[in-house]
C-alpha positions as a printed Julia matrix, in Angstrom:
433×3 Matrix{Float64}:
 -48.42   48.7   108.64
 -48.74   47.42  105.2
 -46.65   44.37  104.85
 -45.06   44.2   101.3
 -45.33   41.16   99.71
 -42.08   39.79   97.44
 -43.66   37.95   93.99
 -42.65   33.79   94.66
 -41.28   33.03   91.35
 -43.33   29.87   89.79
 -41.56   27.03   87.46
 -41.52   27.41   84.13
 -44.29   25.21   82.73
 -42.82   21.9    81.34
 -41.7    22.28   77.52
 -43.54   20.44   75.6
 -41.35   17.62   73.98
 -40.95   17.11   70.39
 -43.21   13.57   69.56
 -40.87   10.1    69.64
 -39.17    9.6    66.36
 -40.34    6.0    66.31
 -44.07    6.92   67.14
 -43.8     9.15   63.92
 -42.46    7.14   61.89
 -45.53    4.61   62.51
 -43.27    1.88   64.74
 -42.46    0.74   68.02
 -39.09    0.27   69.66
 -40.0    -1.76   72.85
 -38.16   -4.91   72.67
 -39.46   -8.02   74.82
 -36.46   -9.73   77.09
 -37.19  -13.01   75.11
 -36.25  -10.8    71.61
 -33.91   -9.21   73.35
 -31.5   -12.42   74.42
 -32.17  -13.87   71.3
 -30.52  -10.86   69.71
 -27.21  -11.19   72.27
 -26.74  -14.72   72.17
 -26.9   -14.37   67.73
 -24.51  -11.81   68.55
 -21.83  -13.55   71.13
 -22.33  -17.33   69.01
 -21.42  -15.09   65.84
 -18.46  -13.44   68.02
 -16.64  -16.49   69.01
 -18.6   -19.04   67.03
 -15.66  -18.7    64.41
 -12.65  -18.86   67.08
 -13.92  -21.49   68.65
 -14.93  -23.64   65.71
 -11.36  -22.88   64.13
  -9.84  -24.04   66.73
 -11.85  -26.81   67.6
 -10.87  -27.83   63.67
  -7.46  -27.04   63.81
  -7.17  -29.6    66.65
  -9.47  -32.18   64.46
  -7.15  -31.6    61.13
  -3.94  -31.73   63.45
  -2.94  -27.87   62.11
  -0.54  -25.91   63.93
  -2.47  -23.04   65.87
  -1.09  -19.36   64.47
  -1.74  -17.94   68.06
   1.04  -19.48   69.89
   3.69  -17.52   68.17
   2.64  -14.03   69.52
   3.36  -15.02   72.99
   6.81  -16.25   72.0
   8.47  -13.14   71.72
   8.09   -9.4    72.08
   5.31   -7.7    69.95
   7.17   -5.69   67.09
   5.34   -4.28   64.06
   6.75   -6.79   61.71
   6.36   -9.99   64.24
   2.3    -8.26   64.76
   1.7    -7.88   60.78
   3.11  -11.71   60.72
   0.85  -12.56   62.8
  -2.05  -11.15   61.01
  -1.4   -12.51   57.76
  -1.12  -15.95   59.39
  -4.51  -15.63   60.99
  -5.97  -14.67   57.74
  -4.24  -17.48   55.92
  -5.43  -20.07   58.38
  -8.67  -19.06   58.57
 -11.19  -21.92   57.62
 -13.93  -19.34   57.47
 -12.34  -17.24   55.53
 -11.83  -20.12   52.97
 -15.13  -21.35   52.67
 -17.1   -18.54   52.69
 -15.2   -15.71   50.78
 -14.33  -17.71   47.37
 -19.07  -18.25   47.16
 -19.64  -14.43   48.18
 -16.56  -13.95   45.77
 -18.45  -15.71   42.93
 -22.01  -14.19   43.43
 -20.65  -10.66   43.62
 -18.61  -11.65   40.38
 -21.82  -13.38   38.88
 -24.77  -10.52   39.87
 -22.56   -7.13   40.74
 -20.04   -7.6    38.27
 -17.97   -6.92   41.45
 -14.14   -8.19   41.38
 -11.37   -7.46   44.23
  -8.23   -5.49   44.35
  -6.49   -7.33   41.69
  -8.93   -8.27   38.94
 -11.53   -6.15   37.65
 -14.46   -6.93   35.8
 -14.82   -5.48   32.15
 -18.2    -4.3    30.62
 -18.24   -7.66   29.06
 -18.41   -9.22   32.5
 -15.73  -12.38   31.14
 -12.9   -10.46   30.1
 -11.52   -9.5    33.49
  -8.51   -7.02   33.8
  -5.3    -6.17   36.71
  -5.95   -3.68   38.82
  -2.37   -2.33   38.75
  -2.25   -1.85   34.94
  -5.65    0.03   34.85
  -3.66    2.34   37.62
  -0.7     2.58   35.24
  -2.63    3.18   32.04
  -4.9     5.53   33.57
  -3.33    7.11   36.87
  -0.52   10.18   36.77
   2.87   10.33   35.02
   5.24    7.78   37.17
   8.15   10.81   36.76
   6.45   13.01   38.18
   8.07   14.16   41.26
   5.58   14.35   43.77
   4.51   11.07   42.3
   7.06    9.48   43.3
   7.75   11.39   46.77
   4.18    9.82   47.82
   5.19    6.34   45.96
   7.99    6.52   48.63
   6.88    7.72   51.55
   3.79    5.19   51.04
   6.19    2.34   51.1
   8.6     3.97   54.21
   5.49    4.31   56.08
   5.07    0.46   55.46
   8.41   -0.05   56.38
   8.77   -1.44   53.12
  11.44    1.68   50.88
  11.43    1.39   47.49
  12.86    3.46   44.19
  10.04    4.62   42.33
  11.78    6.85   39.48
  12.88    3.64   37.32
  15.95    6.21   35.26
  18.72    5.55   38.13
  18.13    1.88   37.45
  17.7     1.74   33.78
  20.68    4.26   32.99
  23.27    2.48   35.06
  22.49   -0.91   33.74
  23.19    1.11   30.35
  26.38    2.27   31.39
  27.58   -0.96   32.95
  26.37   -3.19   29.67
  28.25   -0.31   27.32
  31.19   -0.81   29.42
  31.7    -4.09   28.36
  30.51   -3.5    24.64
  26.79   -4.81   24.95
  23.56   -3.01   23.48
  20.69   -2.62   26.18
  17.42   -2.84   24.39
  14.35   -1.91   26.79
  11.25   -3.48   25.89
   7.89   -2.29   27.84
   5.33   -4.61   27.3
   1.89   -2.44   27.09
  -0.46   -3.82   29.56
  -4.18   -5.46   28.48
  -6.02   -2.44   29.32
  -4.53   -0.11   26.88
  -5.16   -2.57   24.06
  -8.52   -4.17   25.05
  -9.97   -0.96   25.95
 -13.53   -1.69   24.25
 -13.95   -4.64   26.87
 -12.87   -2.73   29.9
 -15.17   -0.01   29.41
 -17.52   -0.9    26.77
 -18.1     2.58   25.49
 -18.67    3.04   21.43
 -16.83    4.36   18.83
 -18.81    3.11   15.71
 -15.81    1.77   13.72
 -13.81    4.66   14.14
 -10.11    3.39   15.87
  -9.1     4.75   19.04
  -5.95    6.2    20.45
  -4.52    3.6    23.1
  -3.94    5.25   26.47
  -0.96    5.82   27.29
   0.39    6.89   30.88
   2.24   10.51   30.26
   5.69    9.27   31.77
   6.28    6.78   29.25
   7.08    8.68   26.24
   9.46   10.8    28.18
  11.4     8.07   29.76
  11.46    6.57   26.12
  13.05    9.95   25.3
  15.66    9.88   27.93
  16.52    6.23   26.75
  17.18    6.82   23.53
  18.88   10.05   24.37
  21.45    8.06   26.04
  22.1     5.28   23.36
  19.3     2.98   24.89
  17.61    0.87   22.45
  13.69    0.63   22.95
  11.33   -1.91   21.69
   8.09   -0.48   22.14
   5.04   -3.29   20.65
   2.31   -0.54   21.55
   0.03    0.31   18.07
  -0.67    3.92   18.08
  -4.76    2.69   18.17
  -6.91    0.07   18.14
 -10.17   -0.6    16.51
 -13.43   -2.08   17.85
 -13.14   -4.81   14.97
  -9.25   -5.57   16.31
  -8.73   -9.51   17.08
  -7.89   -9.69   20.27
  -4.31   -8.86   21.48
  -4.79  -10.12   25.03
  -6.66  -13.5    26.51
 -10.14  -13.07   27.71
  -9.02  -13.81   31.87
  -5.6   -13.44   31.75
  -2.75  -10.59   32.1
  -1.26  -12.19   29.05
  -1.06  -11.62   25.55
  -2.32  -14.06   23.13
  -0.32  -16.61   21.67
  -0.66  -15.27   17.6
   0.53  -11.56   19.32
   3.16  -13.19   20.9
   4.27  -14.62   17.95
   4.25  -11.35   15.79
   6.15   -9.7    18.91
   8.89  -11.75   18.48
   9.29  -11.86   14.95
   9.48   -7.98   15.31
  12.3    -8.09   18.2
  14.05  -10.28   16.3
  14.13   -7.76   13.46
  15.02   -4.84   15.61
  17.94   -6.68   16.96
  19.12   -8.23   14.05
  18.53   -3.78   12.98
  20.48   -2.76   15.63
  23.01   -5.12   16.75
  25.99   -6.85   14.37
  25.44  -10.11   14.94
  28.23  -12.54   13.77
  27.09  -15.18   11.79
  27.16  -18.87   13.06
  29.6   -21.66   12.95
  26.5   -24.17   12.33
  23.29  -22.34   11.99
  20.67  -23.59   14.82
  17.85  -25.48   13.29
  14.62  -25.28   14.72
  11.35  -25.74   14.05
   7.8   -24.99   15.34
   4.8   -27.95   16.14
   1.27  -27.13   16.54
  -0.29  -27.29   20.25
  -3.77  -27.31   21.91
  -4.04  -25.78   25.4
  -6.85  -24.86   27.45
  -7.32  -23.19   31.38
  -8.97  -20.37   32.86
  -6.53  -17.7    32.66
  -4.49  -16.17   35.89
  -7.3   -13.28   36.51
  -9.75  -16.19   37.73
  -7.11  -17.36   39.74
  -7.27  -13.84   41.58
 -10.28  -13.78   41.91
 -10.0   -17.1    44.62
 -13.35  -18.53   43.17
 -14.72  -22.01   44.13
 -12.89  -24.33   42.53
 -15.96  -26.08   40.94
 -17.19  -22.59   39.43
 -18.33  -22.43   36.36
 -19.14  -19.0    35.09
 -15.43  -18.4    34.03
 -15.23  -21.48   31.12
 -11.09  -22.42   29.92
 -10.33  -20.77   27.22
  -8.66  -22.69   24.08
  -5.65  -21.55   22.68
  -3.21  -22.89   20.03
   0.4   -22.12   21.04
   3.52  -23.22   18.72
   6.13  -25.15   20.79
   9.61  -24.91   19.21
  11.61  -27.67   18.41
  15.19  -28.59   17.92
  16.15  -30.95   14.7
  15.74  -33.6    17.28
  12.01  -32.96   18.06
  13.05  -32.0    22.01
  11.19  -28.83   22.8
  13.46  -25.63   23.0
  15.89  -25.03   26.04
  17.63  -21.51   26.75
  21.58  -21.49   25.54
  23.31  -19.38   28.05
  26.31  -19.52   26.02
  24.09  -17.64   23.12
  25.2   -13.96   22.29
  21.7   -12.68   22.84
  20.33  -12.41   26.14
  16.53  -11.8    27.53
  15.75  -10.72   30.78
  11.97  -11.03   31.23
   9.07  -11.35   33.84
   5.67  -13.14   33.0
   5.25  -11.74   29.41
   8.46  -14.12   28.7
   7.8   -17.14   30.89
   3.78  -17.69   29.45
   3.56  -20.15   27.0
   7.03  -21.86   27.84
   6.96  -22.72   31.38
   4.7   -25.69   32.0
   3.73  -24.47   35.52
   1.69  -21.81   34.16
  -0.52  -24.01   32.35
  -0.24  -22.49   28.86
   2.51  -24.97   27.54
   5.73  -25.14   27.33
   8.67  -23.89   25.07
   6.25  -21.99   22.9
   6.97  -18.56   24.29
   8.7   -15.08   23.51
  11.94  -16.5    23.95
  11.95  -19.98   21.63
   9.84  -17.87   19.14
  12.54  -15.09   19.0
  15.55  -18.01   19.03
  13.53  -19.46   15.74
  12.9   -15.81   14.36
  16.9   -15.18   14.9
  17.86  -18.8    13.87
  20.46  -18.89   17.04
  20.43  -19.35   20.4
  19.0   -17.37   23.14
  20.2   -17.29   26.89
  17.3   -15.99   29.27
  16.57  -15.16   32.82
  12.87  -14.39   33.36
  11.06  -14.62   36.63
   7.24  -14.33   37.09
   7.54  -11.67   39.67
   8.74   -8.18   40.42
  10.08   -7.29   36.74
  11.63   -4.05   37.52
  14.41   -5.7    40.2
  14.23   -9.28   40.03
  15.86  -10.26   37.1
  18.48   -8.0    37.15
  19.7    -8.89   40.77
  19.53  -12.57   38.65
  21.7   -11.34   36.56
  24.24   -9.59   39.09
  24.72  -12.64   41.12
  26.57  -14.71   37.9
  28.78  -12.07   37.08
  32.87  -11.72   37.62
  34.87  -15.21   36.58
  34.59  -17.98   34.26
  30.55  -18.35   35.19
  29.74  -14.93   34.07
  26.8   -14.88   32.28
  27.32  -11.78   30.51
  30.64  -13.2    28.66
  30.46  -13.2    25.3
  26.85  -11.17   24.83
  25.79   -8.63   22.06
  22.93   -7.4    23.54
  20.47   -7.95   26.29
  17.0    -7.53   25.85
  14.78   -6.46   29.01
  11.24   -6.93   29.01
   9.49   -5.98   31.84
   5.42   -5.09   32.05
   4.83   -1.29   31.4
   3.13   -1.59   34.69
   5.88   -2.19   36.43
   6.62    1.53   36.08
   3.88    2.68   37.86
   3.95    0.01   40.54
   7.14   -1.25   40.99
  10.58   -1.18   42.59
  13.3     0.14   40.78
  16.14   -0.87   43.23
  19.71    0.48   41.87
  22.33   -2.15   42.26
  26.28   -1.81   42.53
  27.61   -3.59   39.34
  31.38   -3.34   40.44
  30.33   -4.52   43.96
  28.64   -7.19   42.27
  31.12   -8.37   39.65
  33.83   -7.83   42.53
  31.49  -10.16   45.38
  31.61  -12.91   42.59
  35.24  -13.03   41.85
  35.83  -13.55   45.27
């Protein structure tokens, strides 16, 4: 018998693999253990080098450790984003080594952070929040302000983005009682020092200034409803322009100050009655040097010693009374300001510009009378009017007696900012109580 024989199936030959990426590229990857440790114990002394060393100097300075607190009651979002901030403030790493990288990204990348920016000439520096309002969408758009919105609710932090609820029922309430609103935007340095932010020619030809879309329509709806509007902004600029704005700060200069307030005293004096005075105010205006780095550098949380970023000179005008005391706010004075940083510059000492030289003195000498005024640094689309809400109702109220109230706020603001409604009978009823 023939036996039949079944074929035994053989292995596949071995594939041949594709050459090592390293031996291709001309290197080696083999690592030798003593390479290899030194590697890990870089890694684990960088790890918890810095924990260890910050607390082994918050014991040696006598700090207060931010760690503790976490353990002292139940982890909630707000108690947990505490928490981080704290450890970020603390952090004696942090402030050592982030103000030198700070100043040699300035210095060699032109690099800034995420509130100063650095312009094509590399020492006029600019806010990051007024380059977003000068250049970003309308602020009225809807879904504009449906993502403003839901950004801040996701944060647990709401806020009113469209700024007409706000504006239009201070109107109302300040007609109620017989008192002109005058708005007054204050354009931000990017639309006016656009040749420095950008550096891009235009032989001598003037420019348009940038505006964001939103404004002109809100300006619109203002005036639509009786609102007075005090709008600064030239319709361009040319490259030969002297400077409206200082080289490092958010603020305007001192001489466009000046002019500012001579022209809000006009449109005032334009569109209010004012009765005349009793015994006219007498002031007067004295010549000042002052010199600092402006509030960008401040941002920018440089060494302190730095010296790329030199003060810059400036001669403000303080204003006087007939005694030679510098200028103080009248809050018995038919003309009220409301104002954020724009006003307070050059009149509050703090902010190292000088003192009673500012928007408001100027526009008390322009009008020859007094000039009440609430202005706070911060948060101009909210804070000054819930100022202004907690005096009223009584003999205290702060709006007795007014013509008109001027609100200046940064343009910015707009974009950026919170635009809280507020109850004006709740309030005038809280403080009768």
């Amino acid at each position: 018998m023939i036996e039949s024989s079944q074929s035994i199936p053989q292995p596949a030959p071995p594939t041949q693999t594709a050459p090592r990426r390293d031996a291709a590229l001309g290197f080696s990857t083999t690592v030798s253990r003593p390479v290899a440790m030194s590697v890990v114990a870089a890694f684990l002394l960088f790890v918890y080098g810095v924990p260890i060393g910050q607390a082994l100097l918050e014991k040696s300075k006598g700090d207060d450790s931010p760690i503790p607190s976490l353990f002292k009651h139940a982890p909630t979002k707000e108690s947990l984003r505490q928490f981080e901030k704290d450890i970020e403030s603390s952090s004696y790493a942090k402030d050592y080594f982030q103000p030198r990288i700070q100043l040699l990204l300035t210095r060699f990348g032109r690099v800034g952070n995420k509130l100063a920016v650095i312009g094509q000439d590399p020492r006029w520096l600019f806010y990051t929040p007024g380059l977003t309002y000068a250049s970003g969408p309308s602020f009225l758009d809807a879904d504009v302000v449906r993502e403003r919105e839901k950004e801040a609710l996701d944060a647990d932090a709401p806020i009113h983005a469209d700024p007409r609820p706000a504006i239009f029922s201070f109107h109302e309430m300040l007609a109620a009682r017989g008192i002109k609103l005058i708005l007054f935007p204050m354009p931000d340095k990017t639309m006016l020092q656009p040749m420095q932010l950008h550096g891009r020619e235009h032989g001598d030809r003037p420019v348009p200034v940038p505006r964001n879309p939103g404004l002109d329509v809100l300006i619109a709806e203002a005036r639509a409803r009786g609102i007075g509007v005090f709008d600064p902004t030239p319709p361009e600029v040319s490259p030969g322009d002297v400077p409206r704005f200082l080289v490092q700060d958010t603020h305007y200069t001192p001489e466009w100050m000046e002019r500012i307030a001579r022209d809000l005293a006009a449109e005032i004096e334009r569109t209010v009655s004012l009765p005349p005075l009793a015994e006219p105010v007498q002031l007067h205006s004295v010549a000042q040097t002052e010199e600092r780095v402006g509030d960008l550098v401040d941002m920018l949380k440089l060494p302190e010693d730095q010296t790329w970023f030199l003060p810059q000179k400036i001669t403000v005008h303080q204003v006087q009374d007939a005694a030679g005391e510098p200028w103080e706010p009248d809050d018995g004075a038919d003309v009220l300001l409301l104002g954020d940083s724009f006003t307070n510059v050059f009149s509050k000492e703090a902010m190292g510009w000088g003192q009673s030289a500012g928007l408001a003195p100027q526009l008390a000498l322009s009008l020859r009378r007094g000039v009440d005024v609430i202005a706070q640094n911060d948060s101009g689309a909210f804070a000054t009017r819930q100022r202004l809400a907690q005096t009223l109702g009584g003999d205290g109220d702060r709006l007795n007696g007014k013509r008109v109230v001027v609100w200046e706020f940064a343009s910015r603001e707009l974009s950026v900012g919170d635009w809280k409604p507020i109850d004006w009978n709740a309030a005038a009823g809280r403080a009768r109580k």
